[in-house]
MARDO-472017 format. One line per 3 residues: number of its first residue (from 0); for each residue x, y, z of N, C-alpha, C. Coordinates in Angstrom, 2 decimals. Example, Ala and Ser with C-alpha at 12.3 -4.5 7.8 and 13.67 -1.06 7.14 Angstrom:
2
0	13.19:-5.69:7.80:12.30:-4.50:7.80:13.20:-3.30:7.80 ~ 12.85:-2.25:7.08:13.67:-1.06:7.14:12.90:0.03:7.87 $
! end
This chain:
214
0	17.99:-17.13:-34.24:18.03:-15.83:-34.93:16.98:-14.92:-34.28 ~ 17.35:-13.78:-33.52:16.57:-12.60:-33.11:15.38:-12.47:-34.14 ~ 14.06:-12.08:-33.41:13.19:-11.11:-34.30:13.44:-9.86:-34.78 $
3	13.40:-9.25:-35.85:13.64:-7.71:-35.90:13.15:-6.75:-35.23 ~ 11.82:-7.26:-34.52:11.48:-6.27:-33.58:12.22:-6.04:-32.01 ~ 12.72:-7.10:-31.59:13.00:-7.61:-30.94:14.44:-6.85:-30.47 $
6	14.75:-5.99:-30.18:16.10:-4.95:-30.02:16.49:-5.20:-28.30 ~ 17.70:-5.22:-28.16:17.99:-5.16:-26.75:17.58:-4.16:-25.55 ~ 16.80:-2.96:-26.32:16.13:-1.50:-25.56:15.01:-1.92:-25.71 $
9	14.59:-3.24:-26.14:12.87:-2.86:-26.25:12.90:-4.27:-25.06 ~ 13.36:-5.28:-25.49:13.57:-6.27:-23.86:13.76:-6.22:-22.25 ~ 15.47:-4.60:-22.27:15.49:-4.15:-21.63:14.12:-3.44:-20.68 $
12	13.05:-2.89:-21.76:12.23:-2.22:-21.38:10.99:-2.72:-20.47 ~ 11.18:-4.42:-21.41:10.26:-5.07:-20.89:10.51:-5.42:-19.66 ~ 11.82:-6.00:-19.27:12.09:-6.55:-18.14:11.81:-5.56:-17.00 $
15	12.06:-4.20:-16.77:12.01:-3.11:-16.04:10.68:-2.65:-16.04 ~ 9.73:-3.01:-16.75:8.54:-2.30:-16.48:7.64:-3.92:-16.22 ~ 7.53:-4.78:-16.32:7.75:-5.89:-15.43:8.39:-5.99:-14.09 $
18	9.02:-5.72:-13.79:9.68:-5.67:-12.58:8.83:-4.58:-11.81 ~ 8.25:-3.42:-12.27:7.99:-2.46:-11.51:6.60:-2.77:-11.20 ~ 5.96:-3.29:-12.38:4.38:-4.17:-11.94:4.61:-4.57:-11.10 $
21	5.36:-5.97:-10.88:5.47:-6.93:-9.85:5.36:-6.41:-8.54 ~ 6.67:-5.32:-8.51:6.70:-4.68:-6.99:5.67:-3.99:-6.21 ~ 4.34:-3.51:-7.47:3.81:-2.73:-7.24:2.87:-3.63:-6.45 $
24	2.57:-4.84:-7.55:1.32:-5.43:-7.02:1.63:-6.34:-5.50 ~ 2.81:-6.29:-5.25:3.06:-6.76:-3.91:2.95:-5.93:-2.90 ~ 3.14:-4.93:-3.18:2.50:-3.86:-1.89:1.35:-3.58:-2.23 $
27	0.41:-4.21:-2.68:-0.90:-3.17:-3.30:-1.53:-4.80:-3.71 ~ -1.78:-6.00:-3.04:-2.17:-6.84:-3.71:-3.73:-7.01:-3.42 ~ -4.61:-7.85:-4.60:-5.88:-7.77:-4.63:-6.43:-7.04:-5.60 $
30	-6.04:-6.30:-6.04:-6.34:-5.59:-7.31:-6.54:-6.53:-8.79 ~ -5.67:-7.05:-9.24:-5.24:-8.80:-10.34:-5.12:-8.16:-10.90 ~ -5.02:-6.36:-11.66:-4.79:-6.02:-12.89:-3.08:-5.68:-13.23 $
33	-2.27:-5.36:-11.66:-1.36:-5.41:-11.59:-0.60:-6.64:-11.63 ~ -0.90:-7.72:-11.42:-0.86:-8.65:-11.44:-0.45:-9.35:-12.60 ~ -1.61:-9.07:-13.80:-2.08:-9.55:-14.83:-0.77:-8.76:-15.75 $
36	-0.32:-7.90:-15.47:0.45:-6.45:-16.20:2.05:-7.14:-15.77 ~ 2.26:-7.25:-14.93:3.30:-8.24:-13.85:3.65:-9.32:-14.95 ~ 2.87:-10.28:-15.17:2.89:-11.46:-15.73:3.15:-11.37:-17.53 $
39	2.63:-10.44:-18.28:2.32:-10.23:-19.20:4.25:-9.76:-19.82 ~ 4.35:-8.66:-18.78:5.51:-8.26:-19.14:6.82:-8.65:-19.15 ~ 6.73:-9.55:-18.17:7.39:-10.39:-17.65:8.02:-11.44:-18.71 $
42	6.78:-12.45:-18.87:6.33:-13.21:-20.23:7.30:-12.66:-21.02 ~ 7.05:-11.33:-21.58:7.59:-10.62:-23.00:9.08:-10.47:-22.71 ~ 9.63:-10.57:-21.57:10.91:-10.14:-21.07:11.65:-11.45:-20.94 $
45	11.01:-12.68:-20.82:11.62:-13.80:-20.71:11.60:-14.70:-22.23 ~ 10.70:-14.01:-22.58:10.54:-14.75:-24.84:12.18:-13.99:-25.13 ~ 11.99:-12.71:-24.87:13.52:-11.89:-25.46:14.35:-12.67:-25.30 $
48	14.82:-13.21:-23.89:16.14:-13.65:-23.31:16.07:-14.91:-23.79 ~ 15.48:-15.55:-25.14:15.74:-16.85:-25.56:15.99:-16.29:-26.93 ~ 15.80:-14.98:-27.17:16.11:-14.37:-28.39:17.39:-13.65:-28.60 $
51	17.75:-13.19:-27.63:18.92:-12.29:-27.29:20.28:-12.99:-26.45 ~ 21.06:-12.65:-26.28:22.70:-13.13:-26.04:22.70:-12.49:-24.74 ~ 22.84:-13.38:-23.22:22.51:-12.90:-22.10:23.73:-12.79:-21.45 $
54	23.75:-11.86:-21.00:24.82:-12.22:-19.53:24.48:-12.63:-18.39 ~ 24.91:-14.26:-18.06:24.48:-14.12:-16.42:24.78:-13.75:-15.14 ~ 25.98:-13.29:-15.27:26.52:-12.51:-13.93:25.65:-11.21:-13.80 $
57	25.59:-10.42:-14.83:24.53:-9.04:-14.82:23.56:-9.22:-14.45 ~ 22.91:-10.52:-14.38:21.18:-11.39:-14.18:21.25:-10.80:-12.53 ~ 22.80:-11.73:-12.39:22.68:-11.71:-10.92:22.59:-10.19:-10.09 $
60	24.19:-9.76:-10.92:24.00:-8.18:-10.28:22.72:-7.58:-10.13 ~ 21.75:-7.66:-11.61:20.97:-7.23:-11.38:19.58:-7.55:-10.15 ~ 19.31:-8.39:-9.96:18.57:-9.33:-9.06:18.80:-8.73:-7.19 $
63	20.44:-8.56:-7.60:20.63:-8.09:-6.20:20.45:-7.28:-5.67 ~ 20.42:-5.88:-6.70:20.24:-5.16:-7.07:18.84:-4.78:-6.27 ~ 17.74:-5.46:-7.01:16.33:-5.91:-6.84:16.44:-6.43:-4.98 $
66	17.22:-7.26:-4.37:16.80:-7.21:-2.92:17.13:-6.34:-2.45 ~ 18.64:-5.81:-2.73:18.86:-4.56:-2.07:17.52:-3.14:-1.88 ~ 17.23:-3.34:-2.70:16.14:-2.06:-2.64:14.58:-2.52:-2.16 $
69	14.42:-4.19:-1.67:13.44:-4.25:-0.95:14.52:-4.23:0.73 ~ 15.47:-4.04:0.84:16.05:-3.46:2.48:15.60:-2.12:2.08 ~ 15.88:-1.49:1.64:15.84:0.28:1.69:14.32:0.48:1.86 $
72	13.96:0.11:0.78:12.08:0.58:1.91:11.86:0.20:3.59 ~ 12.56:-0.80:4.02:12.10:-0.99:5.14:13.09:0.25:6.45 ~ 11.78:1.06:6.96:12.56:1.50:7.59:13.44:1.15:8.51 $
75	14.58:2.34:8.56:15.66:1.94:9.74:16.71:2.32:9.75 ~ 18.23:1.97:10.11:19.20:2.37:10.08:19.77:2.17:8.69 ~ 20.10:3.01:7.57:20.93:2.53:6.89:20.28:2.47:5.16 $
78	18.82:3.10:5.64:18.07:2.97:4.31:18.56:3.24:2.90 ~ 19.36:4.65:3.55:19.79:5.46:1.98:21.28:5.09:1.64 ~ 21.37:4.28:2.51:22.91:3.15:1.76:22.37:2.06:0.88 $
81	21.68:1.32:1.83:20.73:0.36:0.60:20.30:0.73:-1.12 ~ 19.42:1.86:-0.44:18.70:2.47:-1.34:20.24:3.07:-2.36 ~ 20.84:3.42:-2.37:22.46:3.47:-3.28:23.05:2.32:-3.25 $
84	23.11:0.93:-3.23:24.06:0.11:-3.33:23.00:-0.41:-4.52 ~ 21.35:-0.34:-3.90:20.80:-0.85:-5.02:20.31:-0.38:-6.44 ~ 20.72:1.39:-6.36:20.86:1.80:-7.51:21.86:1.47:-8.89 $
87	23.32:1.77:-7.56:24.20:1.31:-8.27:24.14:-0.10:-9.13 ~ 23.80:-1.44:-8.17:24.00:-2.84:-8.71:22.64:-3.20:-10.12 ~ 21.76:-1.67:-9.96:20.66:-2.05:-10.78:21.24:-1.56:-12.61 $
90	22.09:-0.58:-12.10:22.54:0.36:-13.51:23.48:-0.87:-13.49 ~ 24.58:-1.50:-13.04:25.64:-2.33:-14.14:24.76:-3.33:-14.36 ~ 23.96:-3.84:-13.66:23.19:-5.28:-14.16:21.91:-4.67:-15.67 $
93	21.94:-3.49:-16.01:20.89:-2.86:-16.72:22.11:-2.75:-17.79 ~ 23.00:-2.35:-17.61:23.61:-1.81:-18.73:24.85:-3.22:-19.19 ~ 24.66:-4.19:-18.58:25.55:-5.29:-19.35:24.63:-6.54:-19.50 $
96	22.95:-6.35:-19.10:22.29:-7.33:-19.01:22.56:-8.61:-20.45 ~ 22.56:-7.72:-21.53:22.56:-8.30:-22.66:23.67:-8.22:-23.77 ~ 24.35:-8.87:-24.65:25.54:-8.90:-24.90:25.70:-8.54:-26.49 $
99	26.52:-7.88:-27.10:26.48:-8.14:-28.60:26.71:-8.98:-28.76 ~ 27.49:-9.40:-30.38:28.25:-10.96:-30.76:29.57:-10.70:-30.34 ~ 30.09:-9.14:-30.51:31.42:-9.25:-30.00:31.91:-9.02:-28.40 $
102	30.91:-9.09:-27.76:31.10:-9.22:-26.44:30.83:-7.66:-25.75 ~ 30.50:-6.61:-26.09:30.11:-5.67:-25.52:28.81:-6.03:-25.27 ~ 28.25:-4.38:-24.62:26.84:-4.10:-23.57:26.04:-3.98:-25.28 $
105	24.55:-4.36:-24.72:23.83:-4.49:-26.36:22.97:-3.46:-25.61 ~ 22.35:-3.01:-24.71:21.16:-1.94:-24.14:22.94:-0.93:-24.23 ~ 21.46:0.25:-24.39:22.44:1.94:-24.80:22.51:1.95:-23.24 $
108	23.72:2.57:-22.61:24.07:3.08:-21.30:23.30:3.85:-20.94 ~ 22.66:4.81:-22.09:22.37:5.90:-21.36:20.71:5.68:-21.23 ~ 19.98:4.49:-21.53:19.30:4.41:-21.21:19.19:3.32:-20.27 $
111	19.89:2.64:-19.68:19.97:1.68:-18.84:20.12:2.73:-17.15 ~ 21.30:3.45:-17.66:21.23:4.48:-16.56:20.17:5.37:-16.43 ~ 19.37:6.04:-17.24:18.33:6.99:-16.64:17.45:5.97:-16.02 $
114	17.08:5.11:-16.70:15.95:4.65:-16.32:16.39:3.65:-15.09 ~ 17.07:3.00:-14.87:17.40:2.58:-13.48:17.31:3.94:-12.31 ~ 18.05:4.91:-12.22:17.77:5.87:-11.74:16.52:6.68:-11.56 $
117	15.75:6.71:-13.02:14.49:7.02:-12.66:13.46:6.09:-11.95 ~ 13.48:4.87:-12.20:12.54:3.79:-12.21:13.27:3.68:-10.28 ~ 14.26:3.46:-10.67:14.62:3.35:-8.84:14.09:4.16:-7.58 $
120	14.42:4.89:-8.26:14.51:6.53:-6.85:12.77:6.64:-6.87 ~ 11.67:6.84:-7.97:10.52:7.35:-7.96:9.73:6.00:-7.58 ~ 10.15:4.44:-7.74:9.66:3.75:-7.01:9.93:3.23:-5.86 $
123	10.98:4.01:-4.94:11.31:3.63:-3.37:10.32:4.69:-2.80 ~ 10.21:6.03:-3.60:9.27:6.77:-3.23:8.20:6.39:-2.94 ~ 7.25:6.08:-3.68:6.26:5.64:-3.91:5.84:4.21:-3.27 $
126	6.54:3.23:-3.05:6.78:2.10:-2.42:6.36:2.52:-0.94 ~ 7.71:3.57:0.06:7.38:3.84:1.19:6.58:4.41:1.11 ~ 5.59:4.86:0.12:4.46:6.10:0.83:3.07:4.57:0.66 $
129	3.13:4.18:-0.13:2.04:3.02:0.25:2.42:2.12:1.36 ~ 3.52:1.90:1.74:3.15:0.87:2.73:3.17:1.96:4.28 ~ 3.64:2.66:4.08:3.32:4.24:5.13:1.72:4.19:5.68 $
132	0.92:4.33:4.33:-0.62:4.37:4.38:-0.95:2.74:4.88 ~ -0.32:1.80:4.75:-1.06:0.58:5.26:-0.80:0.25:6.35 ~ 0.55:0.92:7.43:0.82:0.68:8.90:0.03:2.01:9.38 $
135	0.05:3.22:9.09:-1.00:3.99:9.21:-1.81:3.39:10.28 ~ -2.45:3.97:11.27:-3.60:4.04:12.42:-4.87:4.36:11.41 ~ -5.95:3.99:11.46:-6.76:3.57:10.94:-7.61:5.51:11.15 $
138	-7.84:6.20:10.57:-8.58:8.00:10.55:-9.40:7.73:11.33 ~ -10.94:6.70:10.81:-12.27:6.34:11.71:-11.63:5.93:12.92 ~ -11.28:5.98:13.70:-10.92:4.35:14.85:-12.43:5.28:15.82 $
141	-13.28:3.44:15.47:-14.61:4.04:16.80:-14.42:4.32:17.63 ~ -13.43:3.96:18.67:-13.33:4.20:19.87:-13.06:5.95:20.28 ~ -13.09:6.86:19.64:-12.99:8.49:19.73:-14.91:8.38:19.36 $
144	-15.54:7.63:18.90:-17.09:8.04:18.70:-17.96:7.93:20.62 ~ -17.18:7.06:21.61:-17.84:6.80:22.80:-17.39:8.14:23.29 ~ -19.34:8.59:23.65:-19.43:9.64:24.29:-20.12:10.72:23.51 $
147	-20.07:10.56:22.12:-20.70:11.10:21.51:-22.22:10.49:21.13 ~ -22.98:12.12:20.66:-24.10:11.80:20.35:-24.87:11.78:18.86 ~ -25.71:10.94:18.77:-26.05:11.15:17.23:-27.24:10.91:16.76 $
150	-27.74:10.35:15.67:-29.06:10.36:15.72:-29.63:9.04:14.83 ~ -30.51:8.06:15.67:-30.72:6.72:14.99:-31.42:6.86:13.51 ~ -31.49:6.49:12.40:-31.79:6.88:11.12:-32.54:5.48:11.31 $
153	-32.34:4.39:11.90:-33.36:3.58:11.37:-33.73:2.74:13.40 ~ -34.85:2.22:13.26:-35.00:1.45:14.53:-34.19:0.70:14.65 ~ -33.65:0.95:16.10:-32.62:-0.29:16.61:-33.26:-1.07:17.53 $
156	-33.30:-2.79:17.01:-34.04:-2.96:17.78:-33.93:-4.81:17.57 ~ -32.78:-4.97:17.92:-31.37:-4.64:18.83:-30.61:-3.96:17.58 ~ -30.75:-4.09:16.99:-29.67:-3.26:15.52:-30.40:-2.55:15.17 $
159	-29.45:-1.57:14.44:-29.97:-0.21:13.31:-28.69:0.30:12.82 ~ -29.10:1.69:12.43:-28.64:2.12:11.92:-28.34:3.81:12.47 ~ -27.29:4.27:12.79:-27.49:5.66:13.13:-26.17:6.87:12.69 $
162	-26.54:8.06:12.60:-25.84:8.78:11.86:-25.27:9.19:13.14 ~ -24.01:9.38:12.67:-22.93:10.62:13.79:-22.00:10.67:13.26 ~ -21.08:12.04:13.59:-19.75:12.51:12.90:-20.25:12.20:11.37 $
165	-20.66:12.41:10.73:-20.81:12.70:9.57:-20.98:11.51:8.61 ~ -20.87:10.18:9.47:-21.07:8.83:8.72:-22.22:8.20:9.42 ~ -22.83:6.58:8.96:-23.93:5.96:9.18:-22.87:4.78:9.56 $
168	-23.15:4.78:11.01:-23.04:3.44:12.04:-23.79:2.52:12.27 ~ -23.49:0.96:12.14:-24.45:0.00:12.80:-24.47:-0.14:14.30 ~ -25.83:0.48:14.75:-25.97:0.37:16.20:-26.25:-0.84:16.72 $
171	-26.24:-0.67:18.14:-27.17:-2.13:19.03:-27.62:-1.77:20.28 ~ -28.67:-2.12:20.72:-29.24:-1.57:22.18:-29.91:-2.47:22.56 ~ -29.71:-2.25:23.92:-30.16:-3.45:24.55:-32.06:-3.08:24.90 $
174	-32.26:-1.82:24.48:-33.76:-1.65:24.51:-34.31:-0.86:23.05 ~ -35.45:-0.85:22.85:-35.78:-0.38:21.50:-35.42:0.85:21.36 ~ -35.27:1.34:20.43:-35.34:2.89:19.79:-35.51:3.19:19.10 $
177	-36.77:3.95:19.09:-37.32:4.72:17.88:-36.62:5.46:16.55 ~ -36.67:4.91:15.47:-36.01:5.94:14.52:-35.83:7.78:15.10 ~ -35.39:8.06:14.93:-35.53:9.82:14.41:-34.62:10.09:16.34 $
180	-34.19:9.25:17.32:-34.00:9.30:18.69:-32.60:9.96:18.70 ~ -32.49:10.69:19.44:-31.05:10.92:19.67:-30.49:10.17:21.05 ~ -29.58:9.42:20.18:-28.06:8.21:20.93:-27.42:8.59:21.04 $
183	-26.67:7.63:22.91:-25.38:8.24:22.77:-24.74:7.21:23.01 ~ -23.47:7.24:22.74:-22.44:5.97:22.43:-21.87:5.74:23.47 ~ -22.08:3.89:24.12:-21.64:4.40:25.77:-20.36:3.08:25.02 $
186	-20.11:2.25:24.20:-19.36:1.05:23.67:-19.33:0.82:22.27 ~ -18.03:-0.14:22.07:-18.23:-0.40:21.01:-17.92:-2.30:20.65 ~ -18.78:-2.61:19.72:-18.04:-4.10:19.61:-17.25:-4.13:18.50 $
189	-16.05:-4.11:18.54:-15.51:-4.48:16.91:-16.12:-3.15:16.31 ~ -16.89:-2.96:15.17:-17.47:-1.90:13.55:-18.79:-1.51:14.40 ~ -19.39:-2.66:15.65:-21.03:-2.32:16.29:-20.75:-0.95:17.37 $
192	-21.41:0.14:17.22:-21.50:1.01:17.93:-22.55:0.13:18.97 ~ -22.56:0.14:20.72:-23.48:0.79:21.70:-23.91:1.38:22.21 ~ -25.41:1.77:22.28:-26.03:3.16:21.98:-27.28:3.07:22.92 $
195	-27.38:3.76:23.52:-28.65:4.16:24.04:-29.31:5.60:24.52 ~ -30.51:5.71:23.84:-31.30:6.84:24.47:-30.43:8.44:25.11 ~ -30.70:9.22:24.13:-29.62:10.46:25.11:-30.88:11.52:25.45 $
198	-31.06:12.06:26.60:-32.35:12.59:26.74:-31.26:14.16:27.57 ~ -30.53:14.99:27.01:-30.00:16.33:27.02:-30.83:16.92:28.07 ~ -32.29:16.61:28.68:-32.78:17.83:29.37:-33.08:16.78:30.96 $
201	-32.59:15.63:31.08:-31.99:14.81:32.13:-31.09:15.62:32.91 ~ -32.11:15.21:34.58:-31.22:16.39:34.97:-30.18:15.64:35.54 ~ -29.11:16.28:36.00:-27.36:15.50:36.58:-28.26:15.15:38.14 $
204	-27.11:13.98:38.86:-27.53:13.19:39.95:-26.80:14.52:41.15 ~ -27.80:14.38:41.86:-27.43:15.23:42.56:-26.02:14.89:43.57 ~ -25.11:15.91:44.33:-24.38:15.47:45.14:-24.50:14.72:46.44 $
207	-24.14:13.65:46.84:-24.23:13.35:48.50:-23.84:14.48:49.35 ~ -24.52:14.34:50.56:-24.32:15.16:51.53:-23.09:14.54:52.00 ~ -22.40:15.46:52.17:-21.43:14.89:53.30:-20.60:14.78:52.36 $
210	-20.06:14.80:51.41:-19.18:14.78:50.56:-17.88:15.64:50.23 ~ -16.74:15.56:50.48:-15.77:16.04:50.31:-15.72:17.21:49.54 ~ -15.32:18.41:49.85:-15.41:19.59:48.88:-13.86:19.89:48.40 $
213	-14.02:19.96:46.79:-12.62:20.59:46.59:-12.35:21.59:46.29 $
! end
């Protein structure tokens, strides 16, 4: 016997906002609160379906539904077919998930359909724009800092610390340097800037004689 609280729109609800945790915290993992939200809802979505009259072919539609639309994030040929086969298979598996006694759909259509539609379309969005930001080229990349100059904030000696472009770098030099020195970046190891001594009023090496003129 169902709980009274327990309605086929409020299960429905659970299962879909469960589902959208899950996806989230898989592109976005390390966080555990998504995670924790994932599991919770989930939980509440799987107590229903021992409470409620299931369909399992809709399980499936729906499910497929669910891979289809991890193809459509991935870019490539064919995304926004995906991304529609898995709208479609998400609304009939949403809207027959659960059954009356006399054999009709127990979730209202019209909320099985918005919200598949909404929940679909605004999380493929959102999906490609985070994993967009995680193949992303990295803004800092040190290697644009060689050549530039900056100014050691703490003695390096072989390490420190020095300011340039507007952030604080861990330096290394192969000779001491005085706090307050202005460096210039001739390498980098990995996150270690290499830095030594920039003296601006050094005069340039002069030309060889005899040297080719262009």
């Amino acid at each position: 016997m169902p709980q009274a609280w327990m309605t086929p729109n409020l299960a429905y609800l659970l299962l879909i906002s469960g589902t959208v945790a899950l996806v989230f915290a898989l592109v976005t993992p390390g966080t555990g609160l998504l995670e924790l939200a994932a599991l919770t809802l989930l939980l509440g979505a799987g107590y229903s379906a021992t409470q409620l009259a299931v369909n399992g072919w809709a399980v499936v539609v729906w499910l497929v539904g669910i891979g289809f639309f991890g193809l459509s994030v991935r870019r490539g040929r064919g995304e926004k077919f995906w991304l529609a086969v898995a709208l479609l298979a998400m609304v009939v598996g949403s809207v027959f998930i659960f059954r009356t006694p006399e054999g009709g759909s127990a979730v209202s259509p019209w909320l099985a359909v918005t919200v598949s539609l909404l929940v679909g379309s605004s999380g493929w969005v959102i999906t490609r724009k985070v994993l967009e930001a995680e193949t992303r080229p990295p803004a800092h990349d040190p290697d644009r800092l060689i050549g530039q100059v900056g100014e050691a904030r703490t003695e390096i000696a072989p390490e420190g610390s020095v300011y340039l472009d507007g952030e604080m770098w861990t330096a290394r030099s192969r000779e001491r340097i005085p706090r307050g020195t202005a460096v210039k970046v001739v390498a980098r190891e990995g996150l270690i800037l290499r830095v030594e001594p920039f003296s601006p009023e050094a005069p340039h090496a002069a030309p060889q004689e005899g040297a080719d003129e262009t």
